[in-house]
C-alpha positions in Angstrom: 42.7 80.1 -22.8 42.5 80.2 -26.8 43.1 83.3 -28.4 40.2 84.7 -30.8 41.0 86.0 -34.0 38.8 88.9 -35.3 40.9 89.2 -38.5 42.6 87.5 -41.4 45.8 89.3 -40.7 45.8 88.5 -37.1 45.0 84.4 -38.0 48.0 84.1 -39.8 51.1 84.3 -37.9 48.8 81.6 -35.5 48.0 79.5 -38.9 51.5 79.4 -39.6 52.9 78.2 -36.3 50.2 75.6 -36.6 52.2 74.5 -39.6 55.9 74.1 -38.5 56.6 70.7 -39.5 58.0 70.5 -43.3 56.1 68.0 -44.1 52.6 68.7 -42.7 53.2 72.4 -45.1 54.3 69.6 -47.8 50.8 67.8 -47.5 49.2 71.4 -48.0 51.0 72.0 -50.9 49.9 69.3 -52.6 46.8 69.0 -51.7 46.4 73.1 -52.7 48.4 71.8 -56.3 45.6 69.5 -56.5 43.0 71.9 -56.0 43.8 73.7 -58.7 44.6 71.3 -61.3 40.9 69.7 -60.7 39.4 73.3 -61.3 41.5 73.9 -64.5 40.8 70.4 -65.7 37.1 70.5 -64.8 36.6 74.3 -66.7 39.0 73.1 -70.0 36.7 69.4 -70.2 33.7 71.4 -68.8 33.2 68.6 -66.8 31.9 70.2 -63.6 30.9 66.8 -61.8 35.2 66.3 -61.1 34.6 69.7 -58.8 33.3 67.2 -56.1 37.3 65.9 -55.4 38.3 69.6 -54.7 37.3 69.3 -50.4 38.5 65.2 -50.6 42.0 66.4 -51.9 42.2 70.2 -50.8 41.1 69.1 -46.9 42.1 65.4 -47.0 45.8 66.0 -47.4 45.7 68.9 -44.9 44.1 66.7 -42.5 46.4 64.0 -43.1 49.9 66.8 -42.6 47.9 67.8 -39.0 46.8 64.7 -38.1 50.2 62.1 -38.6 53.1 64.7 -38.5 51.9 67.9 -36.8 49.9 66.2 -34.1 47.4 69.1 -33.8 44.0 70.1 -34.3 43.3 71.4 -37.9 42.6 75.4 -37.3 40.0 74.9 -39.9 37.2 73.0 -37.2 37.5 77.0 -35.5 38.4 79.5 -38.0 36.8 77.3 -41.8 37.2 80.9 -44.0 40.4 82.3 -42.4 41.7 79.2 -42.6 41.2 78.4 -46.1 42.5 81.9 -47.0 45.6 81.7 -45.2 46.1 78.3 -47.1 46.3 79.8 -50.5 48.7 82.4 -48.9 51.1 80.1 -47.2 50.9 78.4 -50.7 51.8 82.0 -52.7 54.5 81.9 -49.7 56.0 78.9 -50.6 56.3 79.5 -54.3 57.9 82.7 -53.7 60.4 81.5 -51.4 59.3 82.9 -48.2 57.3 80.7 -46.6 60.8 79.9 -44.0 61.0 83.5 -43.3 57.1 84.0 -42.5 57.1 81.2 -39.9 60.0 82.6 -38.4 58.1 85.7 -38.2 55.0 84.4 -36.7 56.9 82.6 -34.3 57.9 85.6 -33.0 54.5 87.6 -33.2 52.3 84.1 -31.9 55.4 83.8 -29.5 55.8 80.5 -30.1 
């Protein structure tokens, strides 16, 4: 039976377990990179019609990470806003180094 989550900080820990392999998190990360460089370039060249790339890179390379190296089901199909959320903070997670520690965490909490 699948677990419901009622809150962001409850989806987490699960989010992150559903993101154990390097390089599915790797796919995220550039895909969220991607994300943003489309929004800075489309508000610097005001060219807003670029915006329409942001869910073809930001869900495309995410899809791809689940889909050929973790093998699993993209949370986002169940849980669209707490998944998107929890992107942007694995993403703050990785940049500050403790992404690693995190997962371990979850792992512990989703009992993984």
């Amino acid at each position: 039976m699948e677990r419901k989550y009622h809150t962001l900080k409850d989806f987490y820990p699960y989010y992150l377990t559903e993101h154990s392999d390097p390089t599915c998190r790797l796919f995220h990360y550039i895909g969220t990179t991607l994300l943003f460089v489309i929004v800075i370039a489309s508000i610097v060249t005001g060219i807003a019609k670029i915006l329409f790339l942001l869910p073809i890179v930001g869900y495309g390379f995410a899809w791809m990470g689940h889909f050929i190296f973790e093998k699993n089901k993209p949370a986002t199909f169940q849980y669209p806003f707490y998944s998107l959320a929890s992107d942007f903070i694995m993403f703050f997670h990785f940049l500050t180094g403790k992404v690693d520690a995190k997962l371990a965490d979850a792992k512990k909490i989703v009992g993984v």
